[in-house]
C-alpha positions as a Markdown table, in Angstrom:
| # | Residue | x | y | z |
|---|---|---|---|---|
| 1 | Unk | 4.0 | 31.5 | -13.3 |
| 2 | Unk | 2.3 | 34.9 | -12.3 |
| 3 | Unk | -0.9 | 35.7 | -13.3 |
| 4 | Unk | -1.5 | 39.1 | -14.4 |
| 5 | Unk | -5.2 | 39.3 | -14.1 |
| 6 | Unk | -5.6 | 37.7 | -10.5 |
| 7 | Unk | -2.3 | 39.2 | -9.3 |
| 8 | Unk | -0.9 | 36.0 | -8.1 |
| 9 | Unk | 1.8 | 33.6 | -8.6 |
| 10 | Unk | 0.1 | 30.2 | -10.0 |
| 11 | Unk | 1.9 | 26.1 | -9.5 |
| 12 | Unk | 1.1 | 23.3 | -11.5 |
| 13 | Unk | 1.6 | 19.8 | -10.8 |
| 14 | Unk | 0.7 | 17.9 | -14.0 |
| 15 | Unk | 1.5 | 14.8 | -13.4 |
| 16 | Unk | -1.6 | 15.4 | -10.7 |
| 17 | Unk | -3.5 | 17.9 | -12.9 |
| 18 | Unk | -3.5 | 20.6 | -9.7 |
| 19 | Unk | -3.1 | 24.0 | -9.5 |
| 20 | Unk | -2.4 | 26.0 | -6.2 |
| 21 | Unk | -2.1 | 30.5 | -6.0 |
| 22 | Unk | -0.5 | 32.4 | -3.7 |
| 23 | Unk | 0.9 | 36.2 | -3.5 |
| 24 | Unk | 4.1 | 35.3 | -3.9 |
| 25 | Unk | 6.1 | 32.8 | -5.9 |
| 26 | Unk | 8.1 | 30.7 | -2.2 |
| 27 | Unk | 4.3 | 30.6 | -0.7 |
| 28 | Unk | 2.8 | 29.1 | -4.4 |
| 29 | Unk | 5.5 | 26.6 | -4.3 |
| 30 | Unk | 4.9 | 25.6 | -0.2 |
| 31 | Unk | 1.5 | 25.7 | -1.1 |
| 32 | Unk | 1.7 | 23.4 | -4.2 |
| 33 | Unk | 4.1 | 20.9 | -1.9 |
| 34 | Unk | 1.0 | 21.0 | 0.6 |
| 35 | Unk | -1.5 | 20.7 | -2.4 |
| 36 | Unk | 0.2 | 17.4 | -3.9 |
| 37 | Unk | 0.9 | 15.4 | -0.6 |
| 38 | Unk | -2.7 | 15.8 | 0.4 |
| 39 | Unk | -4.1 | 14.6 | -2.9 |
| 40 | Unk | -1.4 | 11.7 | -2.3 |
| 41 | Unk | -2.4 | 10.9 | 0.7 |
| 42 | Unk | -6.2 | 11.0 | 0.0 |
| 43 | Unk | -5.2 | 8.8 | -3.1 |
| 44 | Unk | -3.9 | 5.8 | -0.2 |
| 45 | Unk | -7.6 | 6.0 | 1.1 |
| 46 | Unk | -9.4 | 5.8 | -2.3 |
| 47 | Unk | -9.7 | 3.0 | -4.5 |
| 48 | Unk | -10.9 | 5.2 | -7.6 |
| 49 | Unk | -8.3 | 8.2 | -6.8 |
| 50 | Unk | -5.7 | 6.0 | -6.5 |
| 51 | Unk | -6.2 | 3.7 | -9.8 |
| 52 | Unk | -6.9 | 7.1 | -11.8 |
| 53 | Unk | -2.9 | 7.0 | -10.7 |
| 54 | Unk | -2.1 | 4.8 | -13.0 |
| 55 | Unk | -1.8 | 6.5 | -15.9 |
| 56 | Unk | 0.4 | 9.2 | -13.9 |
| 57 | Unk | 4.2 | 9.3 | -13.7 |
| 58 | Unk | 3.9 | 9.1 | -10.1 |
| 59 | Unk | 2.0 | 5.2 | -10.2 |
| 60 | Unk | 5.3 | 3.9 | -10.8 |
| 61 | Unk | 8.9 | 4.4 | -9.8 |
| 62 | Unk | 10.1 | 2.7 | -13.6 |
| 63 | Unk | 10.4 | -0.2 | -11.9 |
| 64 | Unk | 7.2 | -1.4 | -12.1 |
| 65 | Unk | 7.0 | -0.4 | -8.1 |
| 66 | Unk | 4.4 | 2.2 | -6.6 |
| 67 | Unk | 5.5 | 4.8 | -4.1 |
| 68 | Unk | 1.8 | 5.0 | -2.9 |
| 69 | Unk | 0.6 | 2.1 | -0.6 |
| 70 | Unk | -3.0 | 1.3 | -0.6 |
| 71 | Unk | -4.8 | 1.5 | 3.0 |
| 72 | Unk | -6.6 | -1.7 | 3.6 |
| 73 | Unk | -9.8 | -1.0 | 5.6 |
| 74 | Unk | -10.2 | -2.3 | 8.7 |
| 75 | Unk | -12.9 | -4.5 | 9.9 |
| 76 | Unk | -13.8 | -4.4 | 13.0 |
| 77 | Unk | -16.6 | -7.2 | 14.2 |
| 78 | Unk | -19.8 | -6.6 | 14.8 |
| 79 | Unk | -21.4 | -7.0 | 18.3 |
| 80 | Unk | -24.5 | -8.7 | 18.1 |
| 81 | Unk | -27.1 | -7.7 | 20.3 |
């Protein structure tokens, strides 16, 4: 979509609720691409970003299966000194 008053071309993803702008309507939709895997990715690293997920239609494949995989922190011991 272009905006008339900011003189750019506007993507929405709204299954994510993001927006991304750019000059012209190939760079909005590269930048959007960039826009949705980062918020995806940051989503595998947080527990609250990625249960707000769940209500999206990207939580589930309709088979009850995730394509997002939860990272599991990892411990690393302690040295006591």
């Amino acid at each position: 979509m272009y905006d008339e008053q900011g003189k750019v071309y506007t993507g929405y993803a709204p299954g994510l609720k993001v927006y991304a702008q750019a000059s012209t309507m190939e760079r909005a939709k590269r930048v959007l691409a960039r826009v949705t895997t980062l918020f995806t990715a940051a989503a595998q690293r947080n527990p609250a970003l990625f249960d707000s997920l769940a209500e999206t239609q990207l939580h589930s494949d309709g088979e009850g299966k995730s394509p997002l995989k939860r990272r599991r922190p990892t411990l690393s011991p302690r040295s006591s000194g």
